[in-house]
C-alpha positions in Angstrom: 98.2 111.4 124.8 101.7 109.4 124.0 102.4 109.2 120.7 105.3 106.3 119.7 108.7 106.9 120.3 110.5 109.7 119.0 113.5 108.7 116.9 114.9 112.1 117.5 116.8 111.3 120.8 117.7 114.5 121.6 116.3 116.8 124.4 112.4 117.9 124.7 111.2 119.8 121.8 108.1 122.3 121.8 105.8 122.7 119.1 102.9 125.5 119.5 100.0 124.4 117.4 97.4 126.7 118.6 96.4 129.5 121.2 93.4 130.3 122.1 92.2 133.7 120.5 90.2 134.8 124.1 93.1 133.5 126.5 96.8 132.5 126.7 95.9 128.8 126.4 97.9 127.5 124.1 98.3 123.4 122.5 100.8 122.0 120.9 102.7 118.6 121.5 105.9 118.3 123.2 109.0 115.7 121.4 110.7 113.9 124.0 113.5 110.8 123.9 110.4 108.3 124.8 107.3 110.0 122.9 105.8 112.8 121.7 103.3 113.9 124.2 100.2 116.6 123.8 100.0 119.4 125.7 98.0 121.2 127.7 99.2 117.6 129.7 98.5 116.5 133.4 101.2 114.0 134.9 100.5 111.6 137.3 102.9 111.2 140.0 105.0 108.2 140.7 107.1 109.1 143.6 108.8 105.9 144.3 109.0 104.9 140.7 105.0 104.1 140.7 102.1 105.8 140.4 100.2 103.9 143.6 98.4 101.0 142.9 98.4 101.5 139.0 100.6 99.8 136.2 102.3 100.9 133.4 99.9 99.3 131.0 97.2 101.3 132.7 98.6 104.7 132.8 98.9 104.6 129.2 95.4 103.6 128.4 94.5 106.0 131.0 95.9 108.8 128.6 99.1 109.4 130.3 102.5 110.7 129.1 105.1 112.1 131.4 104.9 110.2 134.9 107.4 112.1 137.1 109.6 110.1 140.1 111.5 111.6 142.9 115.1 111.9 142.9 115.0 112.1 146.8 113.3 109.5 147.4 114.6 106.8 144.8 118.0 108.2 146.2 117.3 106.3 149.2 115.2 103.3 148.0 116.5 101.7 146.2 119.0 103.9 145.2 119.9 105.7 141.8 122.9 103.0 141.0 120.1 100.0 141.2 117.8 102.3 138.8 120.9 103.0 136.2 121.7 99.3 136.8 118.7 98.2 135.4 119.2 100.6 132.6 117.1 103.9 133.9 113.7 104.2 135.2 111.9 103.7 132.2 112.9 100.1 131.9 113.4 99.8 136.1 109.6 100.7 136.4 108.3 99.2 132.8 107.1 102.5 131.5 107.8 103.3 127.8 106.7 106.5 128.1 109.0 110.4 129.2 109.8 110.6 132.8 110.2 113.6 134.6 112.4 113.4 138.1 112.1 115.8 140.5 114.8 117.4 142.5 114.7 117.4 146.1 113.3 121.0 146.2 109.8 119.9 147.3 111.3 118.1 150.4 113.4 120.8 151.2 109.9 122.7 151.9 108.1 119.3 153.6 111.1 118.2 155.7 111.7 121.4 156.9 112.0 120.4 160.5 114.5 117.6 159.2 117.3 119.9 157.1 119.5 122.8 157.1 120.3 124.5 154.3 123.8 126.3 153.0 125.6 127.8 150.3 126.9 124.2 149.5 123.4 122.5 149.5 120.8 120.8 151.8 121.6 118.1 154.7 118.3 116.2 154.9 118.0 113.8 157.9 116.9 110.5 156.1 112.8 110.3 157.1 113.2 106.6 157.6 116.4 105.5 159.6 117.8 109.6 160.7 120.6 109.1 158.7 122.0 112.6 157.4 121.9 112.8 153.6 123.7 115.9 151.6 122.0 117.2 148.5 124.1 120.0 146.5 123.3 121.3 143.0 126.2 118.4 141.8 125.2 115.2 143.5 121.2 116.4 142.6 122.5 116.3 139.0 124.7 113.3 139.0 121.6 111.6 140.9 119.5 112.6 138.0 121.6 111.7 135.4 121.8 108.1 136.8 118.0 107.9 137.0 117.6 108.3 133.4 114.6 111.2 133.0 113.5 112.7 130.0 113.2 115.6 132.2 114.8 116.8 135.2 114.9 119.7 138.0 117.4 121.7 139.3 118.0 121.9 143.4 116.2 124.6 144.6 114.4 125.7 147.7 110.6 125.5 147.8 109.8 128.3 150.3 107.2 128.1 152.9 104.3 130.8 152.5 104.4 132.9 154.3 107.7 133.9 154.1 109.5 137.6 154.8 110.5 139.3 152.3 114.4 139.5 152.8 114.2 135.9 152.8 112.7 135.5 150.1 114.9 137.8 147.8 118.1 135.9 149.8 116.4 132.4 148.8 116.2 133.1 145.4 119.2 134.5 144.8 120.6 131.1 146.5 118.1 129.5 144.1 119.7 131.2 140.8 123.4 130.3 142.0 122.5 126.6 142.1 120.6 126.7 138.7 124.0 127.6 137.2 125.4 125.2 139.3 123.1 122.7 137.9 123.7 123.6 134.1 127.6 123.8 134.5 127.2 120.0 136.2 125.3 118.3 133.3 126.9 115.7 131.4 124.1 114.3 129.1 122.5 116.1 125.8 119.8 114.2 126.3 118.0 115.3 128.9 116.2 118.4 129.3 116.7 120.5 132.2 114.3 123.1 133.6 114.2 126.3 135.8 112.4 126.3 138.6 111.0 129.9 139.0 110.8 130.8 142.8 109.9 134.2 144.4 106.8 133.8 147.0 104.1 136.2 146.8 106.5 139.0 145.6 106.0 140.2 141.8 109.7 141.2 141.6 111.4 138.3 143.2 109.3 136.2 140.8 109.8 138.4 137.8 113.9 138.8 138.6 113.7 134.7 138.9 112.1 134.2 135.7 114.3 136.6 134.1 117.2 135.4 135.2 116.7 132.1 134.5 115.4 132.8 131.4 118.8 134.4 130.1 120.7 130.8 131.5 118.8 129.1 128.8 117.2 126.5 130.3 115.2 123.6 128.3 111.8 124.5 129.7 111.1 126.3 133.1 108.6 125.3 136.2 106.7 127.7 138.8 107.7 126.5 141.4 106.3 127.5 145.8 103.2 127.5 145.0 99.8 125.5 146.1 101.7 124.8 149.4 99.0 126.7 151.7 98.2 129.8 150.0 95.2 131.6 149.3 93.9 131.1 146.0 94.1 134.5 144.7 97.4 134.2 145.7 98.3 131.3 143.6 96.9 132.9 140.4 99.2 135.8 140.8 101.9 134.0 141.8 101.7 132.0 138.8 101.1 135.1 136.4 103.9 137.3 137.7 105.9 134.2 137.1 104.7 133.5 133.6 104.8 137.2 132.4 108.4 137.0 131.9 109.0 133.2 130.6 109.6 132.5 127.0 106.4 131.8 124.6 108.6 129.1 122.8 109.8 126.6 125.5 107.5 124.3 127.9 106.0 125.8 131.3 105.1 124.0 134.3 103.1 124.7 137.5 104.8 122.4 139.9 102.2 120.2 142.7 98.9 121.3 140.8 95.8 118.9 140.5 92.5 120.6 141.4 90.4 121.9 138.2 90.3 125.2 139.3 94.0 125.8 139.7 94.6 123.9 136.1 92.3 125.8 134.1 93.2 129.1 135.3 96.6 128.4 135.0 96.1 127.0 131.4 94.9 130.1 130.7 97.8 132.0 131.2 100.0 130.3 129.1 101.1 126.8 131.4 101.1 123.6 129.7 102.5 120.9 132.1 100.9 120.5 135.7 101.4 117.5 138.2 100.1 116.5 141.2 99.5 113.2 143.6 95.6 114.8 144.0 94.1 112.6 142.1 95.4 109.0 143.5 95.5 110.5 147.0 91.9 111.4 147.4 91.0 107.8 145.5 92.8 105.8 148.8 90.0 108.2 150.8 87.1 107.5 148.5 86.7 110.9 147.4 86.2 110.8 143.5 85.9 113.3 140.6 82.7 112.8 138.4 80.8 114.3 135.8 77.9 114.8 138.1 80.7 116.4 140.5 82.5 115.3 144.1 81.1 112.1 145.4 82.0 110.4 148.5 82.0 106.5 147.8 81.9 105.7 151.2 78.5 107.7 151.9 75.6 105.1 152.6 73.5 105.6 150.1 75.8 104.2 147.2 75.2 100.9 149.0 72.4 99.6 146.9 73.5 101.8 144.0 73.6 99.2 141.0 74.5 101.7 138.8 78.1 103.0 137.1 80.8 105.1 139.0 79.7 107.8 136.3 78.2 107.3 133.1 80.2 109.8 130.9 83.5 108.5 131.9 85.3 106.0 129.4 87.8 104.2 132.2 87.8 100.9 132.7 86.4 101.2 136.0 82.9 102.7 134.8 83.1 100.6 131.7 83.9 97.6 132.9 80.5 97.0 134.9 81.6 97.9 138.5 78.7 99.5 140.3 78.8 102.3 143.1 77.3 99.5 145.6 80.2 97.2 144.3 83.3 99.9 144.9 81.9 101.5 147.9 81.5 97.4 149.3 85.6 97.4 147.9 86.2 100.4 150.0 84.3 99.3 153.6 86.2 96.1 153.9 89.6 97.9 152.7 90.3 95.5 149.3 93.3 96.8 147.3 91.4 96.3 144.3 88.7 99.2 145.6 91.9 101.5 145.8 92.7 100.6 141.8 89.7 100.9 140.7 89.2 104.2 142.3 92.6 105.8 141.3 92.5 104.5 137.8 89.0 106.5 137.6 90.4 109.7 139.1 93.7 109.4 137.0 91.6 109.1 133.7 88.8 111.4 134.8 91.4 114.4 135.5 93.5 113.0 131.9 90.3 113.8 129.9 89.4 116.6 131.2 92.6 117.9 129.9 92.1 116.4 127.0 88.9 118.5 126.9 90.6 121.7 127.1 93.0 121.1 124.0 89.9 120.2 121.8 88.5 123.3 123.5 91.5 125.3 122.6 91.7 124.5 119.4 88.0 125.5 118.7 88.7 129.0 120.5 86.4 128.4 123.1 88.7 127.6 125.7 87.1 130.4 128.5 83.5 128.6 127.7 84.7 124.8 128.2 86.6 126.5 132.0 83.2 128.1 132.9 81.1 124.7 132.1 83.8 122.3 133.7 84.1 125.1 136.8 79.7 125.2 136.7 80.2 121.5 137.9 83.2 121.2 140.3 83.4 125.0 141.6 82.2 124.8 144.9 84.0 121.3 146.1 87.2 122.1 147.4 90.4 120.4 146.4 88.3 119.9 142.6 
């Protein structure tokens, strides 16, 4: 939900309306330059300053408020001074809405084979001409700054699970130096900069992250090195050793999160903001996310099925008369508009369910809406 803009043009303010008497769930709406925004939120991701194949005009009747960019890639096309030449991403990419720019962290993880890191920063080989680029805690924040976010991320190293332990405890400590670095490099009030809580799979690396970052003061703090290959059980803890020891009264965030499962667990520890490309990605594949559960558009027998995508969804793709036969014809001979149709569904499906969970939460029957939602999508993987 995006409520208008906020005259208040200061950074992102949190407001707890309600928690959940069973759980740690909490709702409450987050006040940013661009909007007021509800939270528990999921963010669809536009990594080049897009969320594929959808418009602005659709993620907002799709529900959406923060979109989040990448501050790596726009770095490189088309460059932060053409995005702050057209005035900042919101009006570059047409969406009224908060923005929320990633780092560089991420990549630092899924270029690993294409940088080296030091005290200084991280030299990335550029994935498209080889091209060496140099990303410290400074030139992250100047990048940032340029792009125009609501929200934005510290440098920090997303580390590879598994991971030794040494490492990890020498990461992080790497990690905690750039944060500084990061907050002593800022130049605008209004933008809100978060902590990015690393650690691995060790409850005191994680705990002496969060702590530590949580006596710098940061706007709003992320969980970051998770969902990157892990085992599930893994992920949960990861995410509640991290949690444990971040403040009740500023925003958290589970970084690269988009199946139910991980959401709703997660929600129910406390987290309010999650991300992920999940549910475009798996659109572009034909792999949707219904109320009847996981269907496979592509499967023959939607061929001759005249009827809607799924009946209890409000987008304009089941509402707007498209059949199964119709999409799953869109998606055989490869049409764009099969791809839009299908990640407009997926983006909206995911949207309500979240907005599921803060009715759900403000009823105190959050654990009873996660076991009906996990009844239906539970045993497909990657929902």
């Amino acid at each position: 939900m995006l409520r208008c803009r906020n005259d208040n043009m200061g950074k992102p303010k949190l407001t707890i309306e309600h928690t959940d008497s069973h759980s740690q769930a909490r709702t409450g709406f987050l006040d940013t330059p661009h909007g007021t925004v509800a939270l528990p939120m999921f963010m669809p991701v536009g990594t080049l300053a897009t969320v594929k194949t959808l418009s602005s005009a659709e993620l907002i009747a799709a529900g959406a408020g923060v979109v989040l960019a990448n501050t790596y890639h726009l770095s490189i096309r088309p460059g932060a001074e053409v995005v702050a030449a057209a005035g900042g991403l919101h009006k570059f990419m047409n969406y009224p809405g908060p923005i929320l720019t990633d780092s560089g962290g991420y990549q630092v993880f899924s270029l690993a084979e294409a940088r080296k890191i030091k005290e200084e920063g991280v030299t990335f080989k550029n994935h498209l001409n080889g091209d060496l680029l140099f990303f410290s805690p400074e030139t992250v924040i100047a990048l940032e700054e340029k792009l125009g976010a609501d929200i934005i991320m510290p440098l920090d190293e997303c580390i590879a699970y598994p991971a030794e332990y040494d490492y990890v405890k020498e990461s992080v400590a790497r990690t905690l130096r750039w944060a500084r670095r990061c907050q002593e490099a800022r130049t605008r009030d209004d933008q809100a900069l978060f902590g990015i809580v690393q650690g691995g799979e060790y409850p005191d690396l994680r705990r002496r992250c969060a702590e530590e970052l949580t006596a710098m003061d940061f706007d709003g703090y992320a969980v970051g090195g998770t969902s990157i290959g892990e085992p599930k059980h893994v992920f949960f803890k990861m995410v509640a050793d991290s949690v444990a020891c971040l403040p009740l009264d500023r925003p958290r965030y589970v970084m690269g999160v988009g199946s139910l499962d991980y959401i709703l667990e997660a929600i129910g520890m406390g987290v309010d903001m999650f991300d992920c490309v999940l549910p475009t990605r798996i659109a572009r594949h034909g792999a949707l996310m219904t109320s009847q559960g996981r269907i496979n558009i592509r499967d023959l027998k939607y061929a001759q099925d005249f009827t809607p995508l799924d009946p209890e969804c409000d987008c304009p793709t089941c509402r707007g008369g498209y059949t199964k036969a119709y999409l799953r014809h869109l998606y055989k001979t490869e049409e764009i508009l099969g791809k839009r149709l299908l990640s407009l569904h997926n983006v909206r499906f995911l949207i309500k369910i979240v907005e599921g969970v803060r009715e759900a939460i403000r009823a105190d029957r959050f654990n009873e809406y996660k076991h009906d939602i996990l009844a239906k999508f539970g045993g497909h993987k990657g929902f």
